[in-house]
Wavefront OBJ file of the C-alpha trace (Angstrom):
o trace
v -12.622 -8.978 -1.095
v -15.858 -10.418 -1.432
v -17.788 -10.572 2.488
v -19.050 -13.691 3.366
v -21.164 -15.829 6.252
v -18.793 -18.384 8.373
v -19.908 -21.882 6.745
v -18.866 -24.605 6.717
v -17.804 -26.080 3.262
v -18.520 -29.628 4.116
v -15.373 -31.451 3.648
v -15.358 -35.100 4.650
v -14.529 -34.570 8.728
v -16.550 -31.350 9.083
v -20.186 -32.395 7.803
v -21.425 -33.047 11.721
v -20.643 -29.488 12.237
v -23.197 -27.185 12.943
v -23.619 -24.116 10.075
v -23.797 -20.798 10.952
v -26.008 -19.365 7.774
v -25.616 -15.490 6.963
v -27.015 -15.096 3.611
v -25.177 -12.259 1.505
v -27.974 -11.772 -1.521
v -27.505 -10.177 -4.750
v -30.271 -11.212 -6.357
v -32.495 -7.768 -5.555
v -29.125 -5.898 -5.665
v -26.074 -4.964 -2.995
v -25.881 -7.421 -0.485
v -25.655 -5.784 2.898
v -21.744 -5.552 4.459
v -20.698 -4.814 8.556
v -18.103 -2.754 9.487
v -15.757 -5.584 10.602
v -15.970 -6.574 7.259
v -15.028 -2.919 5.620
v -11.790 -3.839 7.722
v -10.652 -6.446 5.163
v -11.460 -3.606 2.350
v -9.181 -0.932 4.375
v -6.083 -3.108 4.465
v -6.317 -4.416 0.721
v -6.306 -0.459 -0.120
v -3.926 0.503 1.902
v -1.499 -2.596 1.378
v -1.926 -1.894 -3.069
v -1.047 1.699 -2.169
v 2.446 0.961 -0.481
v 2.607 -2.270 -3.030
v 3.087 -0.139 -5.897
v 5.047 2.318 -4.347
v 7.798 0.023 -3.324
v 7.860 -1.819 -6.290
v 8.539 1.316 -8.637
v 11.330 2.651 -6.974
v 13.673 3.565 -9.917
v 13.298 6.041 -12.513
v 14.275 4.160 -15.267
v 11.621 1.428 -14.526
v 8.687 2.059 -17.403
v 6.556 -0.852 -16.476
v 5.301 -2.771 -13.683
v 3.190 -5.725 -14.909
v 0.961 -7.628 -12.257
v -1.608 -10.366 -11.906
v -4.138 -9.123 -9.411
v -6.367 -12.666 -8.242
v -9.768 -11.883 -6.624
v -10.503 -15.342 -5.319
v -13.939 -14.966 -3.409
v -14.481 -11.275 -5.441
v -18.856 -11.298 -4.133
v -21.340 -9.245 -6.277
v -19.046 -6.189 -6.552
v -21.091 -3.627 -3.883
v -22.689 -3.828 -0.629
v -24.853 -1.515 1.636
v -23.682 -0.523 4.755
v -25.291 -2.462 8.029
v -25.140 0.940 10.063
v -24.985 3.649 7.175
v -27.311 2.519 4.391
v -24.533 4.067 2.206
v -23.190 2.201 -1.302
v -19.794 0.675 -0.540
v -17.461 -0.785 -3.574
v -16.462 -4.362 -3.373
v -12.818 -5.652 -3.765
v -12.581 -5.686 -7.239
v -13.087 -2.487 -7.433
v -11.080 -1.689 -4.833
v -7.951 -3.126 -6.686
v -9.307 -1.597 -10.039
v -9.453 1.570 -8.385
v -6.151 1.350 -6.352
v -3.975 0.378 -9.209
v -5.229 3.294 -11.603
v -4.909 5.759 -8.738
v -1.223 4.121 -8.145
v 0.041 4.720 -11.549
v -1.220 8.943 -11.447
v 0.554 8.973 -8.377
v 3.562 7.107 -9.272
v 3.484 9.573 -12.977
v 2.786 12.579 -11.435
v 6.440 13.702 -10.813
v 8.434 11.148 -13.322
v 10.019 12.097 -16.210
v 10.000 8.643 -17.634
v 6.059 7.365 -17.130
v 5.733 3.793 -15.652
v 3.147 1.653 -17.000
v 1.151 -0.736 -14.332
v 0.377 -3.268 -16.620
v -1.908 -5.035 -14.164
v -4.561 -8.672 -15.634
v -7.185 -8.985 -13.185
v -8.886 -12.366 -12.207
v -12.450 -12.039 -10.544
v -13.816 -15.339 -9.437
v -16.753 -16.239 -7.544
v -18.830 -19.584 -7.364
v -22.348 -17.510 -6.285
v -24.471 -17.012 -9.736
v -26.053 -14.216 -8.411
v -23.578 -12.428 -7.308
v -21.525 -13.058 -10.056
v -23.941 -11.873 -12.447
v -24.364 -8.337 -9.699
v -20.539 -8.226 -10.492
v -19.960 -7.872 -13.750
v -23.276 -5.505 -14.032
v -21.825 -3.130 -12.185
v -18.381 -3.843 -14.102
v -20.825 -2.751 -17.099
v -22.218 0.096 -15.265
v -18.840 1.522 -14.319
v -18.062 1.561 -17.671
v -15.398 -1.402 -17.802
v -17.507 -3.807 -20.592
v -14.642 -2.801 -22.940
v -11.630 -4.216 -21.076
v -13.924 -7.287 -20.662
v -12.052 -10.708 -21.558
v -8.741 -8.506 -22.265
v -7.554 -7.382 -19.118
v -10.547 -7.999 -16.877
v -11.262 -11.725 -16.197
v -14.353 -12.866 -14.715
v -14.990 -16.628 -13.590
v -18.219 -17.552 -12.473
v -16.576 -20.993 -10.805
v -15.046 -22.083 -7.293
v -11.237 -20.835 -6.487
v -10.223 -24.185 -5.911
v -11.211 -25.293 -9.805
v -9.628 -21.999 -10.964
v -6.382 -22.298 -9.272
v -4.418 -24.072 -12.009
v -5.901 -22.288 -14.714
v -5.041 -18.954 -13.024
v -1.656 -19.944 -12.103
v -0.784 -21.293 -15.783
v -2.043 -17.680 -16.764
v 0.356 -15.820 -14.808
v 3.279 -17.732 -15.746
v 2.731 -16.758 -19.032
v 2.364 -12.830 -17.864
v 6.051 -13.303 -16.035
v 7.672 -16.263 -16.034
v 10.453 -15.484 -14.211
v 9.043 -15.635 -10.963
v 5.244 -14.899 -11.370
v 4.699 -11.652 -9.608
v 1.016 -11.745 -8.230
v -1.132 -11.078 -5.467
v -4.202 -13.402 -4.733
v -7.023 -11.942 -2.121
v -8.654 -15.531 -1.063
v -11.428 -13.952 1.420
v -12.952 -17.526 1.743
v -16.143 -18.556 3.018
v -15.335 -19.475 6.450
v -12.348 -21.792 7.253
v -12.311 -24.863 5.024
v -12.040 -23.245 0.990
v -8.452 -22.686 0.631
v -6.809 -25.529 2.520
v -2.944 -25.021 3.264
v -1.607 -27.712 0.229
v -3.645 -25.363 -2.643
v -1.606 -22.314 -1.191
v 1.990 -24.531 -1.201
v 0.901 -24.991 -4.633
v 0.829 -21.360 -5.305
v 3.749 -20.719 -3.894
v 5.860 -23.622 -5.524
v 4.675 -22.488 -8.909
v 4.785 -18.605 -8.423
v 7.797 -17.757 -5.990
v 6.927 -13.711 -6.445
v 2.800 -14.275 -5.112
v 1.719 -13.241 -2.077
v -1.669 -14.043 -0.442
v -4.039 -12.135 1.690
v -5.872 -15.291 3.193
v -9.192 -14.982 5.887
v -9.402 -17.780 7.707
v -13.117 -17.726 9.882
v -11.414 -19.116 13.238
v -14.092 -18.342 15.597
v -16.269 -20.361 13.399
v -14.530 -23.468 13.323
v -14.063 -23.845 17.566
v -17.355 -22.837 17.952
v -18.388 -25.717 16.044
v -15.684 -27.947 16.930
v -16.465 -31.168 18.782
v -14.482 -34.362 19.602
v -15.804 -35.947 16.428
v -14.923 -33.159 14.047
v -11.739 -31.418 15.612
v -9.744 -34.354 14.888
v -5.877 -34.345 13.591
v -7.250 -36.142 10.222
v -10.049 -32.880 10.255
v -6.976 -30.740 10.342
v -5.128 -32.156 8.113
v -7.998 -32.001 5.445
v -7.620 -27.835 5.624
v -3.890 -28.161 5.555
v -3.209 -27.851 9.152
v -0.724 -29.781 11.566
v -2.096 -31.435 14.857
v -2.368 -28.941 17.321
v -4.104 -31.555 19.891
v -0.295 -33.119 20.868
v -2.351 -36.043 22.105
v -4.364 -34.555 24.128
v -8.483 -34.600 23.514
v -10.614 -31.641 22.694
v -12.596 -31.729 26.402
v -9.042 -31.742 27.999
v -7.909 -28.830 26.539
v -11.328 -26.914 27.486
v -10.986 -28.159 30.447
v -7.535 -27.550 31.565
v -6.258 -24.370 29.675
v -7.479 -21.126 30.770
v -8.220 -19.867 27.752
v -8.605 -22.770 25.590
v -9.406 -20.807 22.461
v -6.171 -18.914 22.871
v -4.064 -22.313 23.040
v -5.713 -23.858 20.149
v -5.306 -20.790 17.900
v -1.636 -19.929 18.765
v -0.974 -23.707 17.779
v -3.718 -23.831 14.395
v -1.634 -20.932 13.055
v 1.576 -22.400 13.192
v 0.260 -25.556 11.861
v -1.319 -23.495 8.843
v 1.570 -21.483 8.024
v 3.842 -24.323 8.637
v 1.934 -26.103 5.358
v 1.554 -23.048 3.393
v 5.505 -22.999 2.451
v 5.655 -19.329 2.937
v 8.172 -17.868 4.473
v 6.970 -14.864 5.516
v 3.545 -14.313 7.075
v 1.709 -11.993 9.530
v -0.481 -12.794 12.532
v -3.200 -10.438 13.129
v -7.294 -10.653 13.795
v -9.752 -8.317 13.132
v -12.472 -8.808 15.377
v -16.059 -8.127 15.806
v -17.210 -5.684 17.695
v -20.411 -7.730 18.000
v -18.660 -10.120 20.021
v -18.413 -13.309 17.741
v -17.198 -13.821 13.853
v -13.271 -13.035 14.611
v -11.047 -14.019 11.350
v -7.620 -14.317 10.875
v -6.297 -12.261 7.900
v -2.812 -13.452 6.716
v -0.610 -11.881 4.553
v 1.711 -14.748 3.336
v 4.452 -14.095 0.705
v 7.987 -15.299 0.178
v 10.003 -12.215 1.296
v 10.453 -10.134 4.004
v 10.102 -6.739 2.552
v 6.531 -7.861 1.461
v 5.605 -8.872 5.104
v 7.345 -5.460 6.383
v 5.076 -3.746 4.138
v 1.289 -5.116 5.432
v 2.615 -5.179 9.076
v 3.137 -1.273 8.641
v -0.676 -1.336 7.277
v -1.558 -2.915 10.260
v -0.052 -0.141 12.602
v -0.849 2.267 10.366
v -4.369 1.817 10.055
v -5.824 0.799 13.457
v -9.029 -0.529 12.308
v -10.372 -2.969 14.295
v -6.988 -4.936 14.226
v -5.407 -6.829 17.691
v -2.609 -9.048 18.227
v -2.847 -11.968 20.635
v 0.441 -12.129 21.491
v 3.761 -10.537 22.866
v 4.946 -7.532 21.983
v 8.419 -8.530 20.810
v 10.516 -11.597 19.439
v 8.874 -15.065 20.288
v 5.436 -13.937 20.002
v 4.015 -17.151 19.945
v 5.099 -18.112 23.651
v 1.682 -17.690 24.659
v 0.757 -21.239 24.316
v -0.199 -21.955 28.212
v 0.409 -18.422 29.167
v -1.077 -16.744 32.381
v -2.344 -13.246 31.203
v -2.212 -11.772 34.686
v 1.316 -12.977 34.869
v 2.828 -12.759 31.583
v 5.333 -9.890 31.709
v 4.797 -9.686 27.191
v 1.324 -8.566 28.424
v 1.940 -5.795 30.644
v 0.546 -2.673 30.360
v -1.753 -3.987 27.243
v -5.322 -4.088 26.921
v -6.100 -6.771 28.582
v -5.661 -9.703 26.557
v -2.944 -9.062 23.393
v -2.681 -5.186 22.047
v -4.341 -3.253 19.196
v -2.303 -1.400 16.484
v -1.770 2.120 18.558
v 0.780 3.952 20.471
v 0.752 1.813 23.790
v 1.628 -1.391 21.703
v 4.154 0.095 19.908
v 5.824 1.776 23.044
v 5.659 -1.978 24.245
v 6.874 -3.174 21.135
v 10.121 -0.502 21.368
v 10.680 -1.773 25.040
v 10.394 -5.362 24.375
v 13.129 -5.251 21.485
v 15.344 -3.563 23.146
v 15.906 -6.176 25.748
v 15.887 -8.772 23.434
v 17.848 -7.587 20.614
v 20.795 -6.889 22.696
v 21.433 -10.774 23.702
v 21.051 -12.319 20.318
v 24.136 -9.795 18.975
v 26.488 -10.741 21.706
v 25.993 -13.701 21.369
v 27.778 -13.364 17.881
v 31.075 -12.773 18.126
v 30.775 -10.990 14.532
v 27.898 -9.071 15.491
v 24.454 -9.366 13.451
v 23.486 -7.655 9.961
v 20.304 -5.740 10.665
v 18.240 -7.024 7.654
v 19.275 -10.672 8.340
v 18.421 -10.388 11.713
v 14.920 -8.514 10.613
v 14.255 -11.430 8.004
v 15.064 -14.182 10.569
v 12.701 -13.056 13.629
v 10.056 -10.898 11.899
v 7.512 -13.721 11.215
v 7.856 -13.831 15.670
v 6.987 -10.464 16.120
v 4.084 -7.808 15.863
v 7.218 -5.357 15.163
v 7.700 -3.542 11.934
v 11.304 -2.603 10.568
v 10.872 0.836 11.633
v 9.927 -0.404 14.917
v 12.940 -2.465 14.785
v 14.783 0.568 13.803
v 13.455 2.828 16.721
v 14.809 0.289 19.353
v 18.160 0.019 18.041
v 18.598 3.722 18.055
v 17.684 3.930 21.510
v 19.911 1.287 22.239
v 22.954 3.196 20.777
v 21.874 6.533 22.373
v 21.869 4.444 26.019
v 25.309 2.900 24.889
v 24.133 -0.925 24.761
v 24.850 -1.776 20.744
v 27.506 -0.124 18.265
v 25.998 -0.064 14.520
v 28.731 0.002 11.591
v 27.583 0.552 8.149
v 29.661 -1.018 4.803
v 32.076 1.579 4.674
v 32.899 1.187 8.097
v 31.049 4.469 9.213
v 29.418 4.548 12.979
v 25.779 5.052 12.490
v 24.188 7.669 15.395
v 20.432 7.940 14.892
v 20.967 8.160 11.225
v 18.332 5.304 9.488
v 20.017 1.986 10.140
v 20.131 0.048 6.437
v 19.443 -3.466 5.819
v 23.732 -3.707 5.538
v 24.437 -2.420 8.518
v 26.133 -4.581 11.406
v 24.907 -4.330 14.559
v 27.884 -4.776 17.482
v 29.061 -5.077 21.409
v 29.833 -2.061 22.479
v 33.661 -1.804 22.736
v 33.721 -0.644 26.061
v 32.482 -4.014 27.197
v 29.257 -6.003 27.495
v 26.722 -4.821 29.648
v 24.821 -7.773 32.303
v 21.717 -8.976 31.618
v 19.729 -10.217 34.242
v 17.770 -13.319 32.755
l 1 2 3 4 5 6 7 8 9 10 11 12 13 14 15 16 17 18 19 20 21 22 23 24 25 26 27 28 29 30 31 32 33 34 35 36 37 38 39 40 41 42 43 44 45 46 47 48 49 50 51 52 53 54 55 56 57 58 59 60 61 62 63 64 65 66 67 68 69 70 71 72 73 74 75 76 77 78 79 80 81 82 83 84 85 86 87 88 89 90 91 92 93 94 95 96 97 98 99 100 101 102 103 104 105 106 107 108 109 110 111 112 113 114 115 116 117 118 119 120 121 122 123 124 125 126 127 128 129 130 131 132 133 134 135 136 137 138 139 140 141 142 143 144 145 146 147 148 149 150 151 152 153 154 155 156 157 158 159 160 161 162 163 164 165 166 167 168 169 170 171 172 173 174 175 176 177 178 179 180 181 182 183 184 185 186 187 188 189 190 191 192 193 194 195 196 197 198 199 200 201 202 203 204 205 206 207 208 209 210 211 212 213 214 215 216 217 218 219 220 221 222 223 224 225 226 227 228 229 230 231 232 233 234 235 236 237 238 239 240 241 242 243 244 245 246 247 248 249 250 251 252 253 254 255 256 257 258 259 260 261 262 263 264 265 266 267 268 269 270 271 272 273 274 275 276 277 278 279 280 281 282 283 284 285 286 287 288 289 290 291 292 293 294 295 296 297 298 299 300 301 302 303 304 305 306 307 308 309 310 311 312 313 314 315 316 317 318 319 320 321 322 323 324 325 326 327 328 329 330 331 332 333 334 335 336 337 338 339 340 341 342 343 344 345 346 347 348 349 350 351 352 353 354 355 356 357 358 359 360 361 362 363 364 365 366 367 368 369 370 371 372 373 374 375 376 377 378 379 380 381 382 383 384 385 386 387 388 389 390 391 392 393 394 395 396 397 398 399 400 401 402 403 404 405 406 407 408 409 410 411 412 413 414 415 416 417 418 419 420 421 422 423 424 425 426 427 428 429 430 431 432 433 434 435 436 437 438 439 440 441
């Protein structure tokens, strides 16, 4: 993922903005990268790691073939704020992950599985395009140059169709792709160019970065206007109300505004599955949303389990359970989703996910009685995962404690009565025969 300053791209409604400038230089070499930014880095690793490994699942399978879409890719390596140490870039993090998958994946098959991976590296910068593919050179990868090893030195937004036609000719079946857009700040990858992605490539998913702290700090009643929004493919999240109102009247009018922007971004992406994490700064300003968006729910099940698995400098402002997004005009000292968090939302460790356990089990409970046929686990995971923090195995945890305390039956295809066996996507969850128990809201 290439690292970049929070600016603002200058669309139409945005250009009385202020501009926060951090300059990332390649011109006398590696640009210099913070620690909140390695963040990004961490998840893209980890997330290619369990990518692969999901996807090759059968023995018989001999190829996996891939488009791998590095939208903002930056000059390839950076120095470390804090460490002065070399640190590879995203491109090389998904050249590196992808040739580490397949030893991995070969190391114990009897029938070796290709990853048959094209990769796309774009970036507008001319410095830092001509840093990347110098170190492509110096890594030794001039000979897979203009084969399998694109590089674009152009804006995303002008490469989009090209890209897309590209992998529809790689699979045309459904386009199976991943595209890391780490834009420059908010305004670069506007919600209709990622519909369009979607629409044309129904197997792509997107890790977006959308600079959120940016655009309220620079958001005024002339430029945080439903039109602005609309120009970065967002709904109105003002409901008729002004910007000054809002500041003045919500508690935490940042909170309000965000909970509302991300629905209104996903809402135009045409995703159907997306996650809703930060990573934050520990310098106190330059938070980001990083969204996974794809179009099925194993995909999203797969980078919220990064997310808990990694802990780095991730937090969730939300509840801990279904309906996460309740928060709009919540009272944090009141608001029972928050208790026993820190503070305001949770990170990624074992006090959210104790919360996370307790929360689902008094909410799952309800939403199967009131079925008189009970609920299939992995419709009821597909259908309420885009609410919720909660991974499947989270998911899973709670309903085994709720059998163990006697409050759900679970009935696999065959008709067997699950215990604290692992629950499968087929299973039906059920009323206890003995009887519902009360709930008391």
């Amino acid at each position: 993922m290439g690292v970049h300053g929070t600016r603002c791209r200058d669309p139409r409604r945005w250009r009385e903005a202020p501009v926060a400038q951090k300059h990332y230089d390649w011109s006398g070499g590696p640009a210099e990268i913070e620690q909140h930014s390695i963040a990004k880095h961490t998840v893209l690793r980890a997330y290619l790691a369990r990518y692969f490994s999901t996807l090759v699942s059968s023995p018989r399978q001999d190829v996996l073939r891939l488009t791998l879409v590095d939208g903002f890719a930056g000059g390839g390596q950076y120095i470390h704020s804090d460490t002065r140490e070399l640190v590879l870039g995203s491109p090389f993090i998904c050249l590196d992950a992808v040739a580490e998958a397949e030893a991995r994946l070969n190391a114990d098959r009897r029938k070796p599985v290709k990853l048959d991976v094209n990769y796309f590296f774009v970036e507008k910068d001319k410095a830092a395009c001509q840093h990347l593919e110098k170190v492509l050179r110096e890594r030794e990868y001039t000979p897979r140059l203009g084969l399998d090893i694109h590089v674009r030195h152009a804006r995303f937004q002008d490469q989009a169709p090209s890209i897309i036609q590209a992998v529809q000719q790689r699979s045309p079946r459904a386009g199976r792709s991943i595209f890391v857009l780490d834009q420059y700040g908010y305004s670069e990858v506007p919600g209709q160019l990622i519909r369009q992605i979607f629409s044309a490539l129904p197997a792509a998913e997107i890790i977006l970065t959308f600079g959120v702290d940016s655009l309220l700090t620079y958001a005024n009643e002339k430029t945080f206007t439903p039109e602005a929004l609309a120009e970065l493919g967002i709904d109105d999240v003002l409901r008729g109300r002004t910007l000054d109102d809002i500041k003045r009247s919500e508690r935490d009018w940042r909170l309000f505004i965000q909970s509302g922007m991300y629905r209104g971004l996903v809402n135009k992406c045409g995703a159907r599955h997306y996650t809703p994490f930060f990573i934050r700064n520990s310098r106190g300003h330059g938070d980001y949303w990083l969204i996974h968006l794809s179009m099925h729910h194993r995909a999203r099940d797969v980078m919220t389990e990064v997310h808990w698995t990694t802990q780095n400098r991730f937090i969730h402002y939300g509840g801990a359970g279904l309906d996460m997004f309740h928060l709009v005009g919540y009272d944090p000292d009141h608001d029972s989703a928050f208790a026993g968090q820190h503070g305001l939302g949770f990170e990624f460790d074992d006090v959210a996910r104790g919360n996370s356990v307790r929360m689902l089990m008094e909410q799952i409970p309800p939403l199967v009685y009131a079925s008189p046929e009970g609920l299939i686990f992995g419709e009821l995971f597909a259908s309420t995962c885009n609410e919720s923090p909660a991974s499947a195995a989270i998911y899973r945890e709670a309903i085994e404690n709720l059998i163990h305390e006697k409050q759900l039956e679970v009935v696999g295809e065959d008709g067997a009565t699950r215990r604290s066996a692992q629950i499968k996507a087929t299973d039906r969850l059920l009323a206890p025969q003995q009887g519902r128990f009360k709930f008391d809201r």
